[in-house]
Every structure is written in structure tokens, then in C-alpha cells.
C-alpha positions in Angstrom: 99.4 126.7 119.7 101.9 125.3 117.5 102.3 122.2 120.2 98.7 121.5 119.8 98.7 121.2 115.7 102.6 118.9 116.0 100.4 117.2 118.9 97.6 117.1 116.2 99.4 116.0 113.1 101.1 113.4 115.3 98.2 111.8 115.7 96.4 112.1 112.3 100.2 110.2 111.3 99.4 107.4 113.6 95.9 106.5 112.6 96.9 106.4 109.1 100.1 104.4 110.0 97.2 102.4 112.0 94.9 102.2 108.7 97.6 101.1 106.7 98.6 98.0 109.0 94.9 97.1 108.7 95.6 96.9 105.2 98.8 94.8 105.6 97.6 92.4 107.5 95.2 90.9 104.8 97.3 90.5 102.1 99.9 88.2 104.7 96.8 86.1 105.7 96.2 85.5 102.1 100.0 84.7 101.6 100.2 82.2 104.9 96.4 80.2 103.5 98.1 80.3 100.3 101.3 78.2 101.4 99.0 76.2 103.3 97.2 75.2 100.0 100.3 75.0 98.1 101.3 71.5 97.3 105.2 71.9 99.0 106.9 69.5 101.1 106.6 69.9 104.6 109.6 71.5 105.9 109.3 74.4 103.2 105.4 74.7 104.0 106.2 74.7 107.5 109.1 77.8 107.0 107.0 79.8 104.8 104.0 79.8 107.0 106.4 80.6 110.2 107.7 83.5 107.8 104.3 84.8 107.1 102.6 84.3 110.2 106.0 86.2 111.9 105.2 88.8 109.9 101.4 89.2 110.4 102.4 89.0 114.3 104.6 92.2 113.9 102.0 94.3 111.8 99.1 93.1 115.0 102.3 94.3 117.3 102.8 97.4 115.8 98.7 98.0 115.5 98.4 97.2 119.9 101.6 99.7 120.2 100.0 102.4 118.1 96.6 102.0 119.6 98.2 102.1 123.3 100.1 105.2 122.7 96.7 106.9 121.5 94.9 105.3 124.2 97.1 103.5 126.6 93.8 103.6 129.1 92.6 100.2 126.7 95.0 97.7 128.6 94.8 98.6 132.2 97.4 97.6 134.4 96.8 94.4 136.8 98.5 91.3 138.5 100.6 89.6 136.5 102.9 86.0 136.7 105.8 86.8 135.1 106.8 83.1 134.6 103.6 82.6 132.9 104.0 85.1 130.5 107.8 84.5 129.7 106.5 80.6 129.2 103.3 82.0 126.7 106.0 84.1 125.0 108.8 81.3 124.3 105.5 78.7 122.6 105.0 81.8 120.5 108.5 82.4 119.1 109.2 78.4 119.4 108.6 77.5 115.7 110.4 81.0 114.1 113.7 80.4 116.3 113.5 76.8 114.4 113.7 78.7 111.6 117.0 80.2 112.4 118.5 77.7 113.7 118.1 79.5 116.9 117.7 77.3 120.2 115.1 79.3 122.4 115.4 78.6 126.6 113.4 79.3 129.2 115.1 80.4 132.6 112.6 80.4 135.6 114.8 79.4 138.1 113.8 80.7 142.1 110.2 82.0 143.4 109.0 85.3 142.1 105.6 86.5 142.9 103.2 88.7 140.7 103.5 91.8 139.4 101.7 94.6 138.4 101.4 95.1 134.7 99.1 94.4 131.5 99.7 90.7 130.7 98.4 91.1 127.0 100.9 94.2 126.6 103.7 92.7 127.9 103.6 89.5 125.9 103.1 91.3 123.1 106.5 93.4 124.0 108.5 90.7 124.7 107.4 88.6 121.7 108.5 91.5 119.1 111.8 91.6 121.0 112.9 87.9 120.6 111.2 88.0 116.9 113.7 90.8 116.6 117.0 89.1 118.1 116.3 85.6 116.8 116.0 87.5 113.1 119.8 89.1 113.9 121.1 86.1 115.8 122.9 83.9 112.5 124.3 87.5 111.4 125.5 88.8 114.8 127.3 85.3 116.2 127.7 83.5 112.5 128.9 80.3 113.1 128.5 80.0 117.0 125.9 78.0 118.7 122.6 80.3 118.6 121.1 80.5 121.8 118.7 83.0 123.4 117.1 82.5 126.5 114.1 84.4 128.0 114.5 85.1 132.0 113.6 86.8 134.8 115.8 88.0 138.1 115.6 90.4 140.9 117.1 93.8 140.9 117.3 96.2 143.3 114.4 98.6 141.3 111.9 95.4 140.9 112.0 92.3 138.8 113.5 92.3 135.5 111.7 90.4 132.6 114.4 90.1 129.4 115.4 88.0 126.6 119.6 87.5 126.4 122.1 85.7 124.6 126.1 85.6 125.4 126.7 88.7 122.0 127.9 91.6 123.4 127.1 93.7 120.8 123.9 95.2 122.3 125.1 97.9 124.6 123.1 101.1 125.9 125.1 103.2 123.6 123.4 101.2 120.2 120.1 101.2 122.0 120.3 105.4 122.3 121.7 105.8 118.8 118.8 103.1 117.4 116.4 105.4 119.5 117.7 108.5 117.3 117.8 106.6 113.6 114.2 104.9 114.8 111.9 106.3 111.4 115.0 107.5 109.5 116.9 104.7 108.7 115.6 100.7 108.1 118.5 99.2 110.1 118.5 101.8 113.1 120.9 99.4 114.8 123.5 99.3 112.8 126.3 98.2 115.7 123.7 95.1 115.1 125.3 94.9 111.7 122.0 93.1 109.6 119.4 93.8 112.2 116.4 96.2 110.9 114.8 96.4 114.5 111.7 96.9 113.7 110.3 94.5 116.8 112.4 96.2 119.5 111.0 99.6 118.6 107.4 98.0 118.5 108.3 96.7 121.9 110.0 99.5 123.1 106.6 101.5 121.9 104.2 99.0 123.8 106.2 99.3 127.5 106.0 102.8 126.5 102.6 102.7 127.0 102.4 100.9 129.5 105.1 103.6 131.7 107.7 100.8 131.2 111.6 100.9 130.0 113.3 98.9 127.7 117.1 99.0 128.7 120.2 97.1 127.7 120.3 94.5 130.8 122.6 91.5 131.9 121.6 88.5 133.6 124.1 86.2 134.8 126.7 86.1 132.1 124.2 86.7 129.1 123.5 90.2 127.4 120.1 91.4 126.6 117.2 93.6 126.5 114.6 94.1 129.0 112.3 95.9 131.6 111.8 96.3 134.9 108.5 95.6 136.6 106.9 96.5 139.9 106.0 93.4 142.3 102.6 93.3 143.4 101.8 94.1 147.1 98.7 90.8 146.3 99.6 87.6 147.6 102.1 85.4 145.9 100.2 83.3 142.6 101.4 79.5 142.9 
């Protein structure tokens, strides 16, 4: 009995979490058409409607991961190009790693065929993750290059879809503890040092959903976060 009213209460807490997102999201659009009006040079037009637009993109994030875990049913799984998503992902996060100075690669090298996931989902996912390390990159490596690159490679449980860069800061141990502050503190990975987290956890939330892990993974000689998806049994998409 006293599962069934948490179980309730958790999800009265979500749909008004979920109402107040609605909310959010008109004041930013208001904010981003009001920069766009606003009689400022390019390059600080330009930066203040990457900011507000980066923000409206987390609160749609966060709306999709809220809405999934009360209904993951909405987005159901199918076949999936990997290398097609990773490329939609990198044009999305293209003009905020600008921002940071941050210079944003894509690795597709080798043949991968399809696998079986929600592409909407997981482009949403990986989006709030590399919104969420390009936003810690300039405090994590300070004066080094920034670089992040968003890949794919084989493992022996499926193929692995991450984002990575050369820190080695992120580390399973700061992904469990940021699990554990997640709702209790603003900068649940503090071995991250300035980085709130909010668009990992919004990621992390959406592969929820979708019966997907986000893990601390390595690819070549880079560190990073990512998940590991089934290949499908379909015939390879060109």
C-alpha cells in the first residue's frame, strides 16, 4: 500500500515538474526573439541566441525524459543508423561548442550497420550529454586545446554510441556519486569541478527509458560517456 501512494506521489511530482517546464519554455522563446530584435552586433546576437536556444533545448530534453519515463511506450524502439544520428547530433551542438571555444569532431570511421533503438530518443540523449561536457570543457582542461568528439566502436556487448574528450576526470566512481547527489545538490559532479550536470542526468533519464545505460566509456585514447546499443538482425542501411 505504501508503494502504491510513493509510486503515486512520484508521479503527481513529475507532471508538475512537467507543467512547470511548459512554463519555462515560453519565457526563453521570448528571450531568444528578443535578442534577435535587439539591435547588437552579430557575434553577441549570435552568442546570446546560442545561449537561449541551449537552454530551451534542455527544458524540451528534460519534458521528452519525463514524458518517457511516464510513458516510455510513446517512442517505440526501431532501426536505427547510428552514424546518422551522431552526424544530426554534432549540427545540433555545432554553434554552442563555438561558443566555448570547444572544437566538436565527428569519428565514423569503419562499417557499422543499424541498430535497434528510438532515433528521436537517442538524439535527444546524446545532445544533452555534449551540451553538458562542452558547458564543463574550459573549467575541466583550462587552457588546453578543447576538443570533444562524438563516436561510435564495437564492443563485445553491441556497439557503443558516446561523446569523449582526452580529461580523465570522468570516471565510474563520479558517475555513481553524481547518480546519488542527482536532485540534492546543483553540481552533483563535483569531481567535474564547475559542471552542474544537469544534461547528463536528462540523458541518463531518456536511455532510461528507453532500457539503455549511460556508463563511463573509453574509445581509443579518449574518455567519455556513452551507451551501448543492440545491432539490428535487418539488413545493413547504406
Amino acid at each position: 500500500m505504501a508503494s502504491e501512494r510513493d509510486s503515486s506521489v512520484t508521479v503527481l511530482s513529475q507532471q508538475l515538474l512537467l507543467g512547470v517546464a511548459e512554463e519555462l519554455k515560453l519565457p526563453l522563446m521570448q528571450i531568444a526573439r528578443q535578442v534577435e530584435l535587439a539591435g547588437l552586433n552579430t557575434d553577441a546576437r549570435r552568442q546570446l541566441q546560442t545561449i537561449a536556444q541551449t537552454a530551451l533545448t534542455l527544458v524540451d530534453n528534460y519534458i521528452l525524459g519525463v514524458r518517457l519515463t511516464l510513458d516510455p511506450q510513446q517512442f517505440p524502439l526501431e532501426t536505427v543508423s547510428i552514424s546518422s544520428v551522431l552526424y544530426d547530433a554534432e549540427q545540433r551542438l555545432d554553434s554552442f561548442a563555438q561558443n566555448y571555444g570547444v572544437d566538436l569532431e565527428l569519428s565514423l570511421s569503419g562499417r557499422y550497420g543499424p541498430v535497434i533503438s528510438n532515433r528521436f530518443g537517442l538524439q535527444t540523449a546524446l545532445v544533452s550529454l555534449g551540451a553538458a561536457l562542452i558547458e564543463a570543457m574550459p573549467a575541466v582542461q583550462g587552457t588546453k586545446q578543447l576538443k570533444l568528439q562524438l563516436a561510435m566502436h564495437r564492443s563485445r556487448y553491441g556497439l557503443v554510441a558516446g561523446i569523449y574528450t582526452d580529461t580523465k576526470q570522468l570516471s565510474e566512481a563520479a558517475l555513481r556519486h553524481g547518480r546519488r547527489l542527482q536532485g540534492h545538490s546543483r553540481q552533483p559532479l563535483n569531481e567535474l569541478n564547475h559542471l552542474h550536470g544537469a544534461g547528463i542526468f536528462v540523458a541518463d533519464t531518456i536511455l532510461k527509458a528507453m532500457n539503455l545505460h549511460l556508463f563511463v566509456s573509453r574509445h581509443h585514447r579518449l574518455y567519455g560517456l556513452g551507451t551501448v546499443l543492440e545491432p539490428s538482425s535487418q539488413l545493413t542501411l547504406i
